[in-house]
C-alpha positions in Angstrom: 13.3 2.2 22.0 11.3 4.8 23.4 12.5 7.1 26.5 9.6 8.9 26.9 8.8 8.3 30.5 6.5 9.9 33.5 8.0 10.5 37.3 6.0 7.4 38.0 7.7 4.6 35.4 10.9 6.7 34.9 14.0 4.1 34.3 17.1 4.9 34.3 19.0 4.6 31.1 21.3 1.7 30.5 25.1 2.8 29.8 24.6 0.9 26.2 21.4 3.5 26.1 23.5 6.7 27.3 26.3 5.8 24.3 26.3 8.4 21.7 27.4 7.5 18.4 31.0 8.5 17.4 32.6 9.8 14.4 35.4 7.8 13.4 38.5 8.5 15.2 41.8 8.3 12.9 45.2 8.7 14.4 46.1 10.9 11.3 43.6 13.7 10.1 42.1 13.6 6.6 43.1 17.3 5.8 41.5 18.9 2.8 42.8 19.2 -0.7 43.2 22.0 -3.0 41.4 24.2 -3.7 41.5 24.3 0.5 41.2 27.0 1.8 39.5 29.2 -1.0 35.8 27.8 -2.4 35.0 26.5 1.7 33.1 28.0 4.2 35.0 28.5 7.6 33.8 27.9 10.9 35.7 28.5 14.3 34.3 26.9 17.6 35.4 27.2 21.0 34.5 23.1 21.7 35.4 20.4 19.8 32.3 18.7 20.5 30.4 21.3 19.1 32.4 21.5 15.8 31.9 17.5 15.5 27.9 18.6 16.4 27.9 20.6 13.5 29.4 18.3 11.0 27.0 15.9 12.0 24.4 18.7 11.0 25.5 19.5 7.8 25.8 15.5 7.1 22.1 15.1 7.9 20.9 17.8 5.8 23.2 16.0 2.9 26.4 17.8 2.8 28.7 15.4 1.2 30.7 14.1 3.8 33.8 14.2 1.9 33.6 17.8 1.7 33.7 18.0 5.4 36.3 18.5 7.7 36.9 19.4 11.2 39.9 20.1 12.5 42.0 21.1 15.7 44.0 24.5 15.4 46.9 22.8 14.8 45.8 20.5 11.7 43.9 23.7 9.9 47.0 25.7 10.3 48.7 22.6 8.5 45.9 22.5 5.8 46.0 26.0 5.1 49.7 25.9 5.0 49.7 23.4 1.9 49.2 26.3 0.0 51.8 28.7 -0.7 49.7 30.9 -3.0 49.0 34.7 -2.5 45.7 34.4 -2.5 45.8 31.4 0.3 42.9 33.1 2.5 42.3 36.2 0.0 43.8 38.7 2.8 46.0 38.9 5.0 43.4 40.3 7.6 40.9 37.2 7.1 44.4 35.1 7.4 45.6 37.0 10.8 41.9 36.5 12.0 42.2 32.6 11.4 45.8 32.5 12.5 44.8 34.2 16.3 42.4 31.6 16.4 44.4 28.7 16.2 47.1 30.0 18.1 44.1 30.1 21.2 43.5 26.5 20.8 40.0 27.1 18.7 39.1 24.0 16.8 37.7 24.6 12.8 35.5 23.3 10.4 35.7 23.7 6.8 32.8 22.9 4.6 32.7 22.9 0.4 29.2 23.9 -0.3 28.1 22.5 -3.9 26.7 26.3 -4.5 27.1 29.6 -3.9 22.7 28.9 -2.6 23.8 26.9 -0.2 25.5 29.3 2.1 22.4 30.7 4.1 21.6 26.7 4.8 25.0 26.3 6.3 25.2 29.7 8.4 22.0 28.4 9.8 23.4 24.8 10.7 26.2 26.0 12.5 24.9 28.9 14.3 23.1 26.9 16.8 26.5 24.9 17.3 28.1 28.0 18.4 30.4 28.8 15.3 31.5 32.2 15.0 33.7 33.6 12.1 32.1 31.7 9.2 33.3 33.2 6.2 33.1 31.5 2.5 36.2 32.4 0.8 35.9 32.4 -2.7 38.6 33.0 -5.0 38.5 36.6 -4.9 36.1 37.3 -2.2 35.1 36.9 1.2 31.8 36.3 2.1 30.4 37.0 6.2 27.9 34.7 7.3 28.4 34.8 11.2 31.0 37.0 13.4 
């Protein structure tokens, strides 16, 4: 259907029209499995929305889908949890920063990226989503990608 309209044959959208499609909603979260958190980029977003915004972004530019995971403070806290390792976010600093975020209520969102190439692609599909503190955490590094 096309909405293009002038002043002079503007309609007013139907509500079937104004429904925007939703991500499945489950009453349990898929959380990530090993090797979460290290090998992921991490994203932290103020809105919800725009988290879900952003996977939708990185699903359309063919980030496997499975490899993608937004989540509410509490349920990255949990993911992140599932590993007792030392070397669970790499530092303690990059943890503490995480941590403060989802004790404010900030929602995540995790992405495996098939290469280390990949991670300018990503940076730039979140950034207009509002995602701040994007790291990749590798095994034994942390890479920046937005503050």
């Amino acid at each position: 259907m096309n909405y293009a309209a002038t002043l002079e044959t503007y309609e007013p959208l139907t509500l079937e029209e104004l429904v925007i499609e939703q991500l499945p909603v489950s009453t349990k979260p898929a959380l990530p499995t090993a090797p979460f958190p290290r090998k992921y980029v991490h994203s932290v977003f103020v809105d919800l929305q725009d988290a879900r915004q952003a996977a939708q972004a990185l699903r359309a530019a063919g980030f496997d889908e499975r490899h993608i995971h937004v989540m509410e403070s509490r349920d990255f806290v949990e993911a992140v949890s599932q590993d007792q390792s030392p070397f669970n976010i790499v530092t303690s600093m990059d943890y503490d920063v995480y941590m403060r975020e989802a004790n404010r209520g900030r929602s995540f969102l995790g992405v495996r990226p098939a290469s280390y190439a990949q991670l300018k692609q990503i940076r730039d599909l979140l950034a207009p989503h509002h995602a701040y503190l994007a790291k990749y955490i590798d095994t034994w590094t942390v890479t920046e990608l937005l503050r």
